[in-house]
mmCIF file of the N, C-alpha and C atoms, coordinates in Angstrom:
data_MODEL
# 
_entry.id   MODEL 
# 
loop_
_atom_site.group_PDB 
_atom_site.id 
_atom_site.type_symbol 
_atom_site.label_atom_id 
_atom_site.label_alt_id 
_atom_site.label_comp_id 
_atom_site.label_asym_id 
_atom_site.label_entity_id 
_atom_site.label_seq_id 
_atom_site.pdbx_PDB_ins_code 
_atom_site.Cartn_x 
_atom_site.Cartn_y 
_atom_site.Cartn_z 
_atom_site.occupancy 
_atom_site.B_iso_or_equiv 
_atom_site.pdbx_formal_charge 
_atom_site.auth_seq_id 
_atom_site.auth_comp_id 
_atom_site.auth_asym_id 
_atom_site.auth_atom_id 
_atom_site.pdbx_PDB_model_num 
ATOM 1   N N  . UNK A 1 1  ? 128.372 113.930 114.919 1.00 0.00 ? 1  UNK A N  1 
ATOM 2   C CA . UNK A 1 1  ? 127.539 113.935 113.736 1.00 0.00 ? 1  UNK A CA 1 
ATOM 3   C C  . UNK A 1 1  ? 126.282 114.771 113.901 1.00 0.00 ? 1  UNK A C  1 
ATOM 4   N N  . UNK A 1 2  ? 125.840 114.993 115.084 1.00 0.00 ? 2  UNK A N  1 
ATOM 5   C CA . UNK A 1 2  ? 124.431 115.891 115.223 1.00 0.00 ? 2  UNK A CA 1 
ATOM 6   C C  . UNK A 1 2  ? 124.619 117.264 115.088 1.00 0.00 ? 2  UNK A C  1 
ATOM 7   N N  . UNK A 1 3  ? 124.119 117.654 113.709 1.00 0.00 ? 3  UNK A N  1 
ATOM 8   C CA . UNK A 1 3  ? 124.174 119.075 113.532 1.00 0.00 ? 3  UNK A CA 1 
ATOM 9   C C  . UNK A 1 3  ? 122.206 119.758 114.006 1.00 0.00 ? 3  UNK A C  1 
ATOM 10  N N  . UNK A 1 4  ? 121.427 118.789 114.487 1.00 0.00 ? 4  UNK A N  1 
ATOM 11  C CA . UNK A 1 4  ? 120.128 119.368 114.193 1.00 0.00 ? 4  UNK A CA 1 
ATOM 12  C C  . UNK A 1 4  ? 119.764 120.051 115.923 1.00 0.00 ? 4  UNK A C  1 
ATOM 13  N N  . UNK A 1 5  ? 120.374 119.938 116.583 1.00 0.00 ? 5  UNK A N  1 
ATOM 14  C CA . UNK A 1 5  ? 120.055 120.687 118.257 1.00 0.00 ? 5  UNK A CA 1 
ATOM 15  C C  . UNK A 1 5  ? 118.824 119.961 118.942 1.00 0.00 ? 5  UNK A C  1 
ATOM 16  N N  . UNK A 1 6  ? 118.141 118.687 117.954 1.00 0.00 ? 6  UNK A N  1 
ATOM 17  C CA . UNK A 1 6  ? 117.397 118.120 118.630 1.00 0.00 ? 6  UNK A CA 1 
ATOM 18  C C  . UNK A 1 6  ? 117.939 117.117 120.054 1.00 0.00 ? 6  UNK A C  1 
ATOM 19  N N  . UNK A 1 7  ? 118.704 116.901 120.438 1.00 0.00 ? 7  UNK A N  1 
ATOM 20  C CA . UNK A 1 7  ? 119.206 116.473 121.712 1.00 0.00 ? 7  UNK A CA 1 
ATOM 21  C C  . UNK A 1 7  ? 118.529 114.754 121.284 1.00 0.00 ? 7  UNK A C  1 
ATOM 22  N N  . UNK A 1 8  ? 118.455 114.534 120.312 1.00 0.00 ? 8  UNK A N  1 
ATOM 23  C CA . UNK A 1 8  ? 118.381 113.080 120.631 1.00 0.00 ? 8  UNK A CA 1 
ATOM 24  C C  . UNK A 1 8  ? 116.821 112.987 120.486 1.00 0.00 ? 8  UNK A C  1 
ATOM 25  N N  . UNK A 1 9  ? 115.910 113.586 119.990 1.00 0.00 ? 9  UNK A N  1 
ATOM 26  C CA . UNK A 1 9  ? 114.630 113.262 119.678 1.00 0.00 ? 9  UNK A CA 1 
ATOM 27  C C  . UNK A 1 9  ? 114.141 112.627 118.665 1.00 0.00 ? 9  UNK A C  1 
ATOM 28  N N  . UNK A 1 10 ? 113.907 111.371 119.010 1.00 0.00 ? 10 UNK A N  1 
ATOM 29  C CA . UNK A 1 10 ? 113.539 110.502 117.913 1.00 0.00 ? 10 UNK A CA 1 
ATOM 30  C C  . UNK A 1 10 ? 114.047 109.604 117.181 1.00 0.00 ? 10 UNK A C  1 
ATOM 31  N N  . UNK A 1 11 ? 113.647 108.992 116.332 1.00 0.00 ? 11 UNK A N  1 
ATOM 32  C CA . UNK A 1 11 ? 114.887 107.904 115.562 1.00 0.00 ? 11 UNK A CA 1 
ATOM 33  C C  . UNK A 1 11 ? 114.583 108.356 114.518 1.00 0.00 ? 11 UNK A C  1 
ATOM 34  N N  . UNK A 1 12 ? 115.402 108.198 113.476 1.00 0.00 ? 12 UNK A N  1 
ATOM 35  C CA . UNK A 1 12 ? 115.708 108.785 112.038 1.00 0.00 ? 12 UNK A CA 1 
ATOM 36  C C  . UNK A 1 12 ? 116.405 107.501 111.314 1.00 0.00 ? 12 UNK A C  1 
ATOM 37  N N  . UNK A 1 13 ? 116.345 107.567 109.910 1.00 0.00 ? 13 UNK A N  1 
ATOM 38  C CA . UNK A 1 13 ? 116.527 106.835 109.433 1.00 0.00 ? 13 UNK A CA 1 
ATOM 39  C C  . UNK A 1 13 ? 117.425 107.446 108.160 1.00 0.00 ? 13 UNK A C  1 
ATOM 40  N N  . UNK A 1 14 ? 119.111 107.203 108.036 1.00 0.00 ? 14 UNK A N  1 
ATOM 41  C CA . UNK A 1 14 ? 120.116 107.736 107.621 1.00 0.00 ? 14 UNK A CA 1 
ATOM 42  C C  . UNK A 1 14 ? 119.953 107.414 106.301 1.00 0.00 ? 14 UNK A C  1 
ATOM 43  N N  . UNK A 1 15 ? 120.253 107.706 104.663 1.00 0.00 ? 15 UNK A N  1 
ATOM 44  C CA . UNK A 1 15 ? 119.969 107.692 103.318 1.00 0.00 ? 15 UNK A CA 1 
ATOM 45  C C  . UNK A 1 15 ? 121.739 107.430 102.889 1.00 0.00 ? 15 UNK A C  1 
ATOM 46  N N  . UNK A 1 16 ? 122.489 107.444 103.960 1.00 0.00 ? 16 UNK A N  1 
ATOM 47  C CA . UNK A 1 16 ? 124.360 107.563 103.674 1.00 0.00 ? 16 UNK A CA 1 
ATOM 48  C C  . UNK A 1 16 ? 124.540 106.065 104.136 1.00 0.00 ? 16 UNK A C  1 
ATOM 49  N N  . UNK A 1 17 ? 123.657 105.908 105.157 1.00 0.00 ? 17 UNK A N  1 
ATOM 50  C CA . UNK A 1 17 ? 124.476 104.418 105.889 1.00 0.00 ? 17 UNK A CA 1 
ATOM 51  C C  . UNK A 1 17 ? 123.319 103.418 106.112 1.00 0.00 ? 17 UNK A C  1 
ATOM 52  N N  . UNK A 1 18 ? 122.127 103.781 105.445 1.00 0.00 ? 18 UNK A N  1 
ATOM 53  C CA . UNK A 1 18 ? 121.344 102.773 105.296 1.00 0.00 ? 18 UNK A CA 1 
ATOM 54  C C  . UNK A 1 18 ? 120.524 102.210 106.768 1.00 0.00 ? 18 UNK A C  1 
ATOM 55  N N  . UNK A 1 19 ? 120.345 103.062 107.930 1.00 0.00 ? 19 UNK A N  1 
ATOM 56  C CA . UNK A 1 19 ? 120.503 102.165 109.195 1.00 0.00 ? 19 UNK A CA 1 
ATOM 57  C C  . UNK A 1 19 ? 119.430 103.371 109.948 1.00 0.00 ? 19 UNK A C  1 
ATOM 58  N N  . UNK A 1 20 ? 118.654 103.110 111.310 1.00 0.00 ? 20 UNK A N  1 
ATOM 59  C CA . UNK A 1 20 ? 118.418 103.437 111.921 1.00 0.00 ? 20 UNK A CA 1 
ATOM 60  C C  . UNK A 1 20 ? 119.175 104.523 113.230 1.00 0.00 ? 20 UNK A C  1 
ATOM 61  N N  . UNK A 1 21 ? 119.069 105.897 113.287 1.00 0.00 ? 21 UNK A N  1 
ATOM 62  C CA . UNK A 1 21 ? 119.865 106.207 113.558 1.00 0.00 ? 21 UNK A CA 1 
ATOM 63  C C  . UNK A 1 21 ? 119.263 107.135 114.809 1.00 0.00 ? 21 UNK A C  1 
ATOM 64  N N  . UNK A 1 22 ? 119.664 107.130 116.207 1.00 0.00 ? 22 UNK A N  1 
ATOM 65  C CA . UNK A 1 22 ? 119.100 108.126 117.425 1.00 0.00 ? 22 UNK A CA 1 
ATOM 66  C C  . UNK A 1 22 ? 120.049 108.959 118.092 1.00 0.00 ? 22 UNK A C  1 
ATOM 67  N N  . UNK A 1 23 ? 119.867 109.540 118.780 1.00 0.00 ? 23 UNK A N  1 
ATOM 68  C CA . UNK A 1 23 ? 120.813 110.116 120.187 1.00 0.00 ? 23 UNK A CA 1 
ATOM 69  C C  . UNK A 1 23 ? 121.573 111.308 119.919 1.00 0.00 ? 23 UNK A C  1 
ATOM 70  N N  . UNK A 1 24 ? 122.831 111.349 120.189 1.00 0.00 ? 24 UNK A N  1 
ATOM 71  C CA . UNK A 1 24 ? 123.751 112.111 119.804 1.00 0.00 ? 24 UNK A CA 1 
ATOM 72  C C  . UNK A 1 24 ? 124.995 111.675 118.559 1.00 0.00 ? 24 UNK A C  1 
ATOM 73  N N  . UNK A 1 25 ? 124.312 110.809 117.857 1.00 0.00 ? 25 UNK A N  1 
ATOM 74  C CA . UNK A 1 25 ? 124.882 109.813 116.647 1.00 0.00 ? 25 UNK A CA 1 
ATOM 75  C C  . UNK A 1 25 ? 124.318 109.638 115.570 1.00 0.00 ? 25 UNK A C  1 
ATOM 76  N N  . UNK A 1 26 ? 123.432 110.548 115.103 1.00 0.00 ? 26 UNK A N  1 
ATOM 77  C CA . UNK A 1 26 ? 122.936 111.176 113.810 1.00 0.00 ? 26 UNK A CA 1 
ATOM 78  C C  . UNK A 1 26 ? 123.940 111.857 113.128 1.00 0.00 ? 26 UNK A C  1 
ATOM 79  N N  . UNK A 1 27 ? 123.823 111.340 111.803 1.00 0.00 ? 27 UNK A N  1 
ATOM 80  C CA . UNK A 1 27 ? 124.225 112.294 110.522 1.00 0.00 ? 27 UNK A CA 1 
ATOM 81  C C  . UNK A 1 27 ? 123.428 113.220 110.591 1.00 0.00 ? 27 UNK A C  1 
ATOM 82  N N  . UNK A 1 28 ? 124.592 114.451 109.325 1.00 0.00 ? 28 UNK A N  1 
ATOM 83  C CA . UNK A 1 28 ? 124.036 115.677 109.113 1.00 0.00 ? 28 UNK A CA 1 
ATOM 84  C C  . UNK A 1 28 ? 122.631 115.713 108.402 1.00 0.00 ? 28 UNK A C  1 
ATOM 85  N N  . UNK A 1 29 ? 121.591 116.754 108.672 1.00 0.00 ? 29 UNK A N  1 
ATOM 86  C CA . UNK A 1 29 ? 120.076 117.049 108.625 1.00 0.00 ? 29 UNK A CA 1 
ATOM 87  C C  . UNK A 1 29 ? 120.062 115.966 107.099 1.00 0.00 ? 29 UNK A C  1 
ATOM 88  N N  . UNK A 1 30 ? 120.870 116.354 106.542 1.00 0.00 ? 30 UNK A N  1 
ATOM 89  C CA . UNK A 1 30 ? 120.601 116.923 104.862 1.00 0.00 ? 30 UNK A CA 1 
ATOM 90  C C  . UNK A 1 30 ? 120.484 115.028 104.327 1.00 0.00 ? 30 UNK A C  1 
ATOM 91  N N  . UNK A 1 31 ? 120.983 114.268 105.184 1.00 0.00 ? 31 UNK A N  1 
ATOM 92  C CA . UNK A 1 31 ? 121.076 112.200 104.709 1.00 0.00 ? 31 UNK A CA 1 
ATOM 93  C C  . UNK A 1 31 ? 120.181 111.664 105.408 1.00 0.00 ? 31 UNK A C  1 
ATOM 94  N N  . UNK A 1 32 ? 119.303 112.115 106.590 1.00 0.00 ? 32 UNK A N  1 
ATOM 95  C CA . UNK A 1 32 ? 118.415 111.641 107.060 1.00 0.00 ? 32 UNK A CA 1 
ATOM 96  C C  . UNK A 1 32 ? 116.632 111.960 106.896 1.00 0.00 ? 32 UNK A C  1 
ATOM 97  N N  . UNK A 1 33 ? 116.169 111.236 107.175 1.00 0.00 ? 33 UNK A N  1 
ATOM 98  C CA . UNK A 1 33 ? 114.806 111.304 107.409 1.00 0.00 ? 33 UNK A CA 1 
ATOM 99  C C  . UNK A 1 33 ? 114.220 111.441 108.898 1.00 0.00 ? 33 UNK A C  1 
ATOM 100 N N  . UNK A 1 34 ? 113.336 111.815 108.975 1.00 0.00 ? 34 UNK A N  1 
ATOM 101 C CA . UNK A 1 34 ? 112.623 111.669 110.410 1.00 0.00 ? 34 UNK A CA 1 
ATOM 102 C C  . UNK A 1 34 ? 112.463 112.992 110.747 1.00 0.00 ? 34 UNK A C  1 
ATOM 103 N N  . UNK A 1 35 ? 111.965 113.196 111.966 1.00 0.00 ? 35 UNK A N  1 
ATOM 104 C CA . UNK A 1 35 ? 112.293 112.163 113.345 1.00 0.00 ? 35 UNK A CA 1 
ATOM 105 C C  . UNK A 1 35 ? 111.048 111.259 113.230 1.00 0.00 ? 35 UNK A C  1 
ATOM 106 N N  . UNK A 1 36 ? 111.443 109.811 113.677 1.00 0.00 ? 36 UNK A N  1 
ATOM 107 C CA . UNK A 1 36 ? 110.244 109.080 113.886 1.00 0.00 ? 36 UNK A CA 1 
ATOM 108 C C  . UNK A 1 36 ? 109.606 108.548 115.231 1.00 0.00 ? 36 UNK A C  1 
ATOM 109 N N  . UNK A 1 37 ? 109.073 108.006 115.858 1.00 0.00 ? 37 UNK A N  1 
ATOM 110 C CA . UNK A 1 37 ? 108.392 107.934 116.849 1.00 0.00 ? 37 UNK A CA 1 
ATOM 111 C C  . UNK A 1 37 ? 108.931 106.688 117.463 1.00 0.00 ? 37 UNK A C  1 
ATOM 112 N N  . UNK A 1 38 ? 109.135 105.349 116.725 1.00 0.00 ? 38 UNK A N  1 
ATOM 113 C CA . UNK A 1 38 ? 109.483 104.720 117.253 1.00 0.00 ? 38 UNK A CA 1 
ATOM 114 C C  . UNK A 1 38 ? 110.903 104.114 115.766 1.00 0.00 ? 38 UNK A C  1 
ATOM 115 N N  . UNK A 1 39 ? 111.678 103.018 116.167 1.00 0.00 ? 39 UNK A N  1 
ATOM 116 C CA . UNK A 1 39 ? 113.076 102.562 115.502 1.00 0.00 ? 39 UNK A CA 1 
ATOM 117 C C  . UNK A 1 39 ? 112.056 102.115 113.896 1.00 0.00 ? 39 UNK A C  1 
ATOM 118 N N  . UNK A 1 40 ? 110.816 101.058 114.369 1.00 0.00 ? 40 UNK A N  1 
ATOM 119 C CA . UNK A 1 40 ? 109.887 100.468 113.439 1.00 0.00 ? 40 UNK A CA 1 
ATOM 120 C C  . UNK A 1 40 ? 109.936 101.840 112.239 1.00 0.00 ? 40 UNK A C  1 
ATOM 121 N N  . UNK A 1 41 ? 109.028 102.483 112.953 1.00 0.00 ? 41 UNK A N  1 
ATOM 122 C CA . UNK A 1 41 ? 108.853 103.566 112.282 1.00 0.00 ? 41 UNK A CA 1 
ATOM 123 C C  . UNK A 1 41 ? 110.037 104.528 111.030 1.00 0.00 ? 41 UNK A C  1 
ATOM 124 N N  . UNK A 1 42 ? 110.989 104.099 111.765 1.00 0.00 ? 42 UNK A N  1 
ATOM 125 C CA . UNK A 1 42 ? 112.063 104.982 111.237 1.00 0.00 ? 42 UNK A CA 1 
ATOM 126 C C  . UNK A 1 42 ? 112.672 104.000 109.400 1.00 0.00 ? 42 UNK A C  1 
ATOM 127 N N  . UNK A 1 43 ? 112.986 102.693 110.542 1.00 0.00 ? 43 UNK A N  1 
ATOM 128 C CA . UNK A 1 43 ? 112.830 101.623 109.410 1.00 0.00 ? 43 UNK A CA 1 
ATOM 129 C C  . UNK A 1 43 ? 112.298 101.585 108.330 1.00 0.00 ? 43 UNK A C  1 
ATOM 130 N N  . UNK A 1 44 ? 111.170 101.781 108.239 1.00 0.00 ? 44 UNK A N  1 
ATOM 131 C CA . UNK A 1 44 ? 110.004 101.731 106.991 1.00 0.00 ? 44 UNK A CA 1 
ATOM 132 C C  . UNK A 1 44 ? 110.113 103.170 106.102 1.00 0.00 ? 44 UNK A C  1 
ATOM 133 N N  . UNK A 1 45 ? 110.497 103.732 106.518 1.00 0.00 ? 45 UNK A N  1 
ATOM 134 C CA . UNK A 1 45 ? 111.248 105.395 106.135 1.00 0.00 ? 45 UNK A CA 1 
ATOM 135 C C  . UNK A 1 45 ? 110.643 105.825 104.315 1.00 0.00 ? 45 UNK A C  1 
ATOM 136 N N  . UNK A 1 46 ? 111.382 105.101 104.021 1.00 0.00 ? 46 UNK A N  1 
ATOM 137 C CA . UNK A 1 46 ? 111.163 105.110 102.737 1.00 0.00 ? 46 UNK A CA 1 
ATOM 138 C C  . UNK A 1 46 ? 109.945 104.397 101.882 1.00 0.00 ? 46 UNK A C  1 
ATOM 139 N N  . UNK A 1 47 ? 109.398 103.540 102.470 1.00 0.00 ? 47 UNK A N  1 
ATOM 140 C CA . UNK A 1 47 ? 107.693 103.345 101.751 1.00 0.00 ? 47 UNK A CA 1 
ATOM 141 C C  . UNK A 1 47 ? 107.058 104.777 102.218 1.00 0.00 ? 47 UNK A C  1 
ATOM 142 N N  . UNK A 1 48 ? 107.208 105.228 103.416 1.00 0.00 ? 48 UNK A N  1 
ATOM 143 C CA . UNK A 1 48 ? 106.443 106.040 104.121 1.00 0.00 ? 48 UNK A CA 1 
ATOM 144 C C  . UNK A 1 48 ? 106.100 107.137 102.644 1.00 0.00 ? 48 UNK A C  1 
ATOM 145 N N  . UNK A 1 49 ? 107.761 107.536 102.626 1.00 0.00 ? 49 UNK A N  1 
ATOM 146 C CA . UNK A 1 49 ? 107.980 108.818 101.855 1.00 0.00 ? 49 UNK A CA 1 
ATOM 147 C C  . UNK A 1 49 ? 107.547 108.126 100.227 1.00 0.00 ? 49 UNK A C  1 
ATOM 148 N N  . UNK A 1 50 ? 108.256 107.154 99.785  1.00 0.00 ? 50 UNK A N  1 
ATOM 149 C CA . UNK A 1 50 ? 107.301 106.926 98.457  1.00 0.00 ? 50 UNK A CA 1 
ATOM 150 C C  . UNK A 1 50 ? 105.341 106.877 98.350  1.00 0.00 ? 50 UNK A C  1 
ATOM 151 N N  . UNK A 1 51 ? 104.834 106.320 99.631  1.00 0.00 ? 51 UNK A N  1 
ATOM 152 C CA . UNK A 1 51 ? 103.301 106.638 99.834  1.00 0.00 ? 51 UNK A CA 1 
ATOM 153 C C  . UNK A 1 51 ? 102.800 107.883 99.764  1.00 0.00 ? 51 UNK A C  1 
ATOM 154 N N  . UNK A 1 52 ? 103.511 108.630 100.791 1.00 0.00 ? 52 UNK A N  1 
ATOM 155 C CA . UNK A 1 52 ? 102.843 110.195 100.340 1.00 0.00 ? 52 UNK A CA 1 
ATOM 156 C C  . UNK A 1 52 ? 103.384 110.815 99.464  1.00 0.00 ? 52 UNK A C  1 
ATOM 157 N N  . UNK A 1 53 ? 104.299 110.954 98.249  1.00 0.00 ? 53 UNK A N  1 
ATOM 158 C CA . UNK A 1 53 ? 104.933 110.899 97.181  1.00 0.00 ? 53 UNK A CA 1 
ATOM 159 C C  . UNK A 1 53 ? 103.135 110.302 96.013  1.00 0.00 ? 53 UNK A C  1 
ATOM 160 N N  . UNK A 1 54 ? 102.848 109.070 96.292  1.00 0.00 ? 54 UNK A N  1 
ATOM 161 C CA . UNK A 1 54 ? 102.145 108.862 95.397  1.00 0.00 ? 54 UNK A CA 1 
ATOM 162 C C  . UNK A 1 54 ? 100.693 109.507 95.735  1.00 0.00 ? 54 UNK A C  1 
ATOM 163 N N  . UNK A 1 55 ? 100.246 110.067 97.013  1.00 0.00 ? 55 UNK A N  1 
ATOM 164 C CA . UNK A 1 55 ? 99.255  110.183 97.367  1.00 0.00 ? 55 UNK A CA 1 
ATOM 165 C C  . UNK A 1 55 ? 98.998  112.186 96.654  1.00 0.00 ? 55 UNK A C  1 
ATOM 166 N N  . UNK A 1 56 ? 100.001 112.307 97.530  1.00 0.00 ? 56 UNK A N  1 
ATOM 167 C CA . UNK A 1 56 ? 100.590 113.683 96.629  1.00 0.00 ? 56 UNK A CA 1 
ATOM 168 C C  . UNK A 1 56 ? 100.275 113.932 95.151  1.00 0.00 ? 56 UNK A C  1 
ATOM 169 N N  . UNK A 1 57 ? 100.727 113.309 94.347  1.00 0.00 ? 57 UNK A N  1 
ATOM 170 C CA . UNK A 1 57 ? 101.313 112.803 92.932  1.00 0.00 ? 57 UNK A CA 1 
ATOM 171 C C  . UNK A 1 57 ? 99.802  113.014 92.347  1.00 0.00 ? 57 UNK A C  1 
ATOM 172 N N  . UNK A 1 58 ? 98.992  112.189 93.202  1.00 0.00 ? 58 UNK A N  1 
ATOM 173 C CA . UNK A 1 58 ? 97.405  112.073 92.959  1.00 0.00 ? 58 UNK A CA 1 
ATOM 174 C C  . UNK A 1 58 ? 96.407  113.041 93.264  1.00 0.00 ? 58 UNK A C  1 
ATOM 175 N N  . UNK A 1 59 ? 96.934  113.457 94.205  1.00 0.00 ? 59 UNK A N  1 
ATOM 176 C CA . UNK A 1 59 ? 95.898  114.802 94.471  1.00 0.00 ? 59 UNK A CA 1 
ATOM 177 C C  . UNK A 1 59 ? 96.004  116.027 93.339  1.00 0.00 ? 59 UNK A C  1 
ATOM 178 N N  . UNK A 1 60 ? 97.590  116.332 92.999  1.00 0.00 ? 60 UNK A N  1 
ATOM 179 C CA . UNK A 1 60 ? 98.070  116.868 92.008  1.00 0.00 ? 60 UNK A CA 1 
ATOM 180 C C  . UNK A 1 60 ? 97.681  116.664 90.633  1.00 0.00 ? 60 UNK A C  1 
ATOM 181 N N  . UNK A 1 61 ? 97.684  115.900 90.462  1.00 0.00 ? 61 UNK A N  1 
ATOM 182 C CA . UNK A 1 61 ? 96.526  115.282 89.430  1.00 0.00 ? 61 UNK A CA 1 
ATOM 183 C C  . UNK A 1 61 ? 95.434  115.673 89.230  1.00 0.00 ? 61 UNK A C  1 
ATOM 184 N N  . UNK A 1 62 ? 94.382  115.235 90.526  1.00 0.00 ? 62 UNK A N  1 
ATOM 185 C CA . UNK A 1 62 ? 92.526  115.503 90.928  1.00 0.00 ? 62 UNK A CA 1 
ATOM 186 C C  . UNK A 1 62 ? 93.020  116.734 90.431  1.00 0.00 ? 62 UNK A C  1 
ATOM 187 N N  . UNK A 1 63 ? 93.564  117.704 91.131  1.00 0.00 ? 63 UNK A N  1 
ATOM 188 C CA . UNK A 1 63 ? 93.525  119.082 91.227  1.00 0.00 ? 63 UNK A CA 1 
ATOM 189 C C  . UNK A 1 63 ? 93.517  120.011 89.661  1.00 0.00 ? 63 UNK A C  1 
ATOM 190 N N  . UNK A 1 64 ? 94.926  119.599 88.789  1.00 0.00 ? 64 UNK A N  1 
ATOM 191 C CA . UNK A 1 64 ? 94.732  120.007 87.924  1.00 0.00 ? 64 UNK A CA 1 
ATOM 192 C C  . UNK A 1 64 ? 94.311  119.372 86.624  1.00 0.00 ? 64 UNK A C  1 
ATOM 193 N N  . UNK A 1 65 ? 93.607  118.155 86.986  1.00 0.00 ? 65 UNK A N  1 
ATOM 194 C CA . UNK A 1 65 ? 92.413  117.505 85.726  1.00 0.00 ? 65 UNK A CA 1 
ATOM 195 C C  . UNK A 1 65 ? 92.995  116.321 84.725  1.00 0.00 ? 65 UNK A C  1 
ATOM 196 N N  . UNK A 1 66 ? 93.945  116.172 85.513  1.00 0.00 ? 66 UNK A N  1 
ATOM 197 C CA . UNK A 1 66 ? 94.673  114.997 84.684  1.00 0.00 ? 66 UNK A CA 1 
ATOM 198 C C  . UNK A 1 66 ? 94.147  114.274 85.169  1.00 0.00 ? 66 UNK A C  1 
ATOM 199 N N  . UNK A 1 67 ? 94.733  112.638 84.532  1.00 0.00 ? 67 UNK A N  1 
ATOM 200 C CA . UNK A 1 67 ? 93.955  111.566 84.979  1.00 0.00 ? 67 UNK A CA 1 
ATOM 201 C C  . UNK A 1 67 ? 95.443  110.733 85.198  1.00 0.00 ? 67 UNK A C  1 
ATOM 202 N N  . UNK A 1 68 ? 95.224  109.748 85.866  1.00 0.00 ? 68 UNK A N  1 
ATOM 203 C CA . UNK A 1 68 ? 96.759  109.036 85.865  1.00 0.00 ? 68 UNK A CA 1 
ATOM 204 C C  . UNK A 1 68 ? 96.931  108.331 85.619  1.00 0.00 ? 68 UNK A C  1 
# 
């Protein structure tokens, strides 16, 4: 399953199988998230990415004068 040449760096967190995923047993780039630092980390995956999604969302906003 490892198409990314990272040799196993990190834990990732798969969007196909729902699960924490490391080593040489990663899905392809394109269903995962990461790399994360620790399994915790990888876990939480998705608040992570909806937080800076909204933080984003907001600056985008400040920037061009909307209000939200």
């Amino acid at each position: 399953m490892n198409d990314s040449g990272l040799g196993g760096a990190g834990y990732f967190w798969c969007l196909r199988h729902h699960r924490v995923e490391i080593g040489d047993d990663v899905c392809p780039a394109q269903y995962r998230l990461g790399p994360f630092a620790t399994a915790d980390e990888a876990t939480r995956a998705l608040e992570t990415v909806e937080k800076r999604n909204a933080e984003w969302d907001a600056e985008d906003a400040r920037w061009t004068g909307e209000s939200s």
